[in-house]
C-alpha positions in Angstrom: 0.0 0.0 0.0 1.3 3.7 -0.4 2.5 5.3 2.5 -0.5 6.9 4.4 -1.4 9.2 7.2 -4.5 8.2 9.3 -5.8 10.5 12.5 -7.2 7.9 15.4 -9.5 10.1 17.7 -10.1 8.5 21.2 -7.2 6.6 20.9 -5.6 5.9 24.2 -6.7 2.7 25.0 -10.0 0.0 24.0 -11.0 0.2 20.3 -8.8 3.4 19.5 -5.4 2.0 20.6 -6.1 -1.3 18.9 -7.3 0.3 15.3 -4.0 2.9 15.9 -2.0 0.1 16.0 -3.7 -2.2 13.6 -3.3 0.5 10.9 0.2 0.9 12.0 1.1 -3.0 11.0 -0.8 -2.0 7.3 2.7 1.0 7.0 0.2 3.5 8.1 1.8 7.1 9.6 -1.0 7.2 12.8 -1.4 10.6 14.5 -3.8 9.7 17.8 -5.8 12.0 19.4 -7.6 12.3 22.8 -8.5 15.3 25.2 -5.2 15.1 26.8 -2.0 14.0 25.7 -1.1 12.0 28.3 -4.1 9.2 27.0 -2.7 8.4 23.7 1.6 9.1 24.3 1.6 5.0 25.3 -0.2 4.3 22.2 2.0 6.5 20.0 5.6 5.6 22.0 3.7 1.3 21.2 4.2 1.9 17.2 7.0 3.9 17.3 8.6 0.8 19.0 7.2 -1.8 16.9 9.0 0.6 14.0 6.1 2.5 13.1 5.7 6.5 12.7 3.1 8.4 15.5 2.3 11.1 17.3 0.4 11.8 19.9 -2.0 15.2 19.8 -4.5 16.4 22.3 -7.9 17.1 20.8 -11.3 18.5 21.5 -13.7 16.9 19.1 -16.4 19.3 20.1 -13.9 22.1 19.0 -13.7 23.3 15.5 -10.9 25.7 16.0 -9.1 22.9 17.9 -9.8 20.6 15.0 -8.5 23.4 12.3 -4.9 23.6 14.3 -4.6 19.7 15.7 -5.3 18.6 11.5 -2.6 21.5 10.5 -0.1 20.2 13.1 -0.5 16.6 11.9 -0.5 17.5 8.1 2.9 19.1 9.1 4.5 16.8 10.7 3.2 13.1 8.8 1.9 14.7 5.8 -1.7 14.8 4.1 -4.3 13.2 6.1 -5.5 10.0 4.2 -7.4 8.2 6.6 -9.6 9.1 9.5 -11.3 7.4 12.1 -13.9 9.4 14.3 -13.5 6.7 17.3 -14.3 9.6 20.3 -17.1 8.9 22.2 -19.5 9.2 25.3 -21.5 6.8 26.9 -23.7 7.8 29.9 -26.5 5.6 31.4 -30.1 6.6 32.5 -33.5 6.6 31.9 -34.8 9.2 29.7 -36.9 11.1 32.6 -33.3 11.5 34.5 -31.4 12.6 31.1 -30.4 16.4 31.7 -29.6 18.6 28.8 -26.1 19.0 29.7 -26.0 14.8 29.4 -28.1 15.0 26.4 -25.9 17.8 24.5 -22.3 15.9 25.4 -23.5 12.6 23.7 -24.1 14.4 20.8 -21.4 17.1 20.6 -19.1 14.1 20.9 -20.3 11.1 19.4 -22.2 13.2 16.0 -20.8 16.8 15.4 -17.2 15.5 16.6 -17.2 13.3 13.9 -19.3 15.9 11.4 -16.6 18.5 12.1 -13.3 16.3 11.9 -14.3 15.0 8.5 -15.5 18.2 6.8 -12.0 19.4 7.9 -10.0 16.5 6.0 -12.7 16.0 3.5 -11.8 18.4 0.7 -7.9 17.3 0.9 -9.6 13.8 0.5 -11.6 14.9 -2.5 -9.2 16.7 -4.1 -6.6 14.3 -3.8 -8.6 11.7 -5.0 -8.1 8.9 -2.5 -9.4 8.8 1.1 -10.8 6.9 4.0 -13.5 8.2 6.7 -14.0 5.5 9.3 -16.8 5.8 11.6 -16.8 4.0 14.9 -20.2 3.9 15.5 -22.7 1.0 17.7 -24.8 -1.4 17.3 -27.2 1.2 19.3 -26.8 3.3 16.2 -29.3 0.7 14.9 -31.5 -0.5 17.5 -33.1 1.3 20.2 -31.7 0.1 23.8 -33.1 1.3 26.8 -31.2 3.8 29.5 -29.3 4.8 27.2 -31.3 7.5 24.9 -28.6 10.1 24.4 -26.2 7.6 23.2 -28.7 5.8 20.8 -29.7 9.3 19.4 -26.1 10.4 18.8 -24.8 7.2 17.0 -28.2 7.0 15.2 -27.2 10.3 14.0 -23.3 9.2 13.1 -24.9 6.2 11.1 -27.2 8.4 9.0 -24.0 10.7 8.4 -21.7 7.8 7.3 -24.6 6.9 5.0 -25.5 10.4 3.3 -21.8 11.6 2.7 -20.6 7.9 1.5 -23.4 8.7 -1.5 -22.5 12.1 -1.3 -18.5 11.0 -3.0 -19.4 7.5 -3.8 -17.6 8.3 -7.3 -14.7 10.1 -6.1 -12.1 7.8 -4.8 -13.1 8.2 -0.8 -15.4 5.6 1.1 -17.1 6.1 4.1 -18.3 3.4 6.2 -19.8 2.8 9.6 -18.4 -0.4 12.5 -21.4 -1.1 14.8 -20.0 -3.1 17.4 -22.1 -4.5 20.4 -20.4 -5.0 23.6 -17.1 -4.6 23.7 -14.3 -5.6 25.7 -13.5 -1.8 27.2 -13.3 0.4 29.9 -17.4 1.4 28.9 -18.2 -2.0 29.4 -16.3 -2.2 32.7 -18.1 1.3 33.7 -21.2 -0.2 32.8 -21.1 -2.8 34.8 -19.8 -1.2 37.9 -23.0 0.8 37.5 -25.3 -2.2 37.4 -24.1 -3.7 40.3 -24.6 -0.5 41.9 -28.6 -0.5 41.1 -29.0 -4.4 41.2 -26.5 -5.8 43.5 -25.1 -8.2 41.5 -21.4 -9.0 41.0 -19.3 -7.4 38.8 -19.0 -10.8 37.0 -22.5 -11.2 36.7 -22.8 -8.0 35.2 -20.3 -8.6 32.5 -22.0 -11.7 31.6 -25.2 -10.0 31.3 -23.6 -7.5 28.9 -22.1 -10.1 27.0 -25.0 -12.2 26.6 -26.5 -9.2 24.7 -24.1 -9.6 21.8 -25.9 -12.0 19.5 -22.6 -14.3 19.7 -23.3 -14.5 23.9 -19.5 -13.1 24.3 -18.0 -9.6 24.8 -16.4 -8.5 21.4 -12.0 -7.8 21.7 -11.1 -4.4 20.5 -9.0 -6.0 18.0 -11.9 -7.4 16.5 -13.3 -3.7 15.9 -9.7 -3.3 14.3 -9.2 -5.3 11.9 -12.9 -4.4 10.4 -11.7 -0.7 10.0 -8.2 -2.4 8.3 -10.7 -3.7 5.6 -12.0 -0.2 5.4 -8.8 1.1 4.9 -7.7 -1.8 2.0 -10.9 -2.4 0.0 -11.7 0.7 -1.6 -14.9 -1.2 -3.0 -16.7 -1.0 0.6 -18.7 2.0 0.9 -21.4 3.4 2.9 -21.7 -0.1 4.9 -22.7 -0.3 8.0 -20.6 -3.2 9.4 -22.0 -5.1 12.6 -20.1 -6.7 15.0 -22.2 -8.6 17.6 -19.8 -11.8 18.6 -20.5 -14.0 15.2 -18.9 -13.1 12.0 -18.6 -9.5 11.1 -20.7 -8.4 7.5 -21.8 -5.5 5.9 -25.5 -5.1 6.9 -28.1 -3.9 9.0 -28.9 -5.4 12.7 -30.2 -8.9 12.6 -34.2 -9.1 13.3 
């Protein structure tokens, strides 16, 4: 493959780290992004190791100045942005009735304009380049409707519908956008999760996880690499577009949520 440049958001550890350094082992130039530096320097210092090239940045998705200087810095320093994969995200449990604005607002600032705002800054190099990759980490909630969690549904219902509309929008000129829908994954939100059920049930953590994980169609929790090496098929296949690939513990395909 030609040398590329990709820009991880949210990648400091779980699905972030291991498509960072999944795209590294494809000669990808990763620059990896989180609110603070200090999250994604292990990631970057990882593929530098291994022999790859990265950087670490901070980054406010929510920002759009931010996202104007951190793409400028990274152009600078690896070259023309190639590949991006809006990974950032928020995940906040409650019922809909106990949902404040504030909570409401994050989930989508984050997990929806974050990602509108990030690609309409790399898009026109993209385009005009000719070749190009937008990668959208988005949920199997982006599909379904699950309960507690309204916010996040609404925001990755909204990244889903974007991935869709712009991957039509350049369908003919040499970028693809797609969409990975995983269920429950194998991360710290998962871990989160569960500490919070135990906290309104009283079960065990274990119990919890299992509970989680028997929500994936495939009765197991999904591994971050996994989510990886879906969005390394993104990056090589430049015939996949507009997909919205699910990942629920059985094999991963482009379609829609199973019925």
């Amino acid at each position: 493959m030609t040398a590329r440049v990709a820009l991880v958001t949210g990648g400091g550890r779980g699905i972030g780290r291991a498509i960072a350094e999944a795209l590294a082992g494809e000669g990808v130039a990763v620059a990896v992004a989180a609110r603070t530096v200090d999250q994604v320097e292990d990631t970057a210092a990882a593929i530098r190791q291994r022999g790859g090239r990265a950087l670490a940045r901070a980054l406010d998705v929510t920002d759009a100045d931010a996202i104007e200087r951190a793409v400028a810095d990274v152009e600078r320093s690896l070259g023309p942005l190639d590949v991006l994969v809006n990974n950032a995200g928020v995940a906040e449990a409650s019922p809909l009735s106990k949902t404040s604005l504030a909570s409401w607002q994050r989930h989508l600032s984050v997990n929806a304009t974050g990602p509108f705002l990030l690609t309409r800054q790399v898009l026109a190099g993209m385009l005009e380049r000719g070749w190009g990759r937008v990668i959208n980490v988005a949920s199997l909630a982006g599909l379904i409707g699950a309960p507690y969690v309204s916010a996040y549904t609404a925001s990755k219902h909204a990244l889903v519908g974007l991935t869709r509309a712009l991957a039509a929008e350049v369908a003919t000129r040499g970028v693809t956008v797609n969409a990975i829908c995983p269920g429950y994954v194998a991360t710290d939100m998962v871990w989160n999760g569960a500490r919070n059920i135990v906290a309104r049930t009283g079960r065990s953590f274990d119990e919890a996880v299992a509970a989680m994980a028997k929500m994936n169609a495939g009765g197991r929790l999904i591994e971050p690499g996994e989510v990886a090496a879906v969005a390394v098929r993104c990056l090589r296949d430049g015939g996949l577009n507009g997909e919205i690939v699910v990942l629920d513990g059985t094999e991963p395909q482009p379609r829609e949520a199973r019925s």
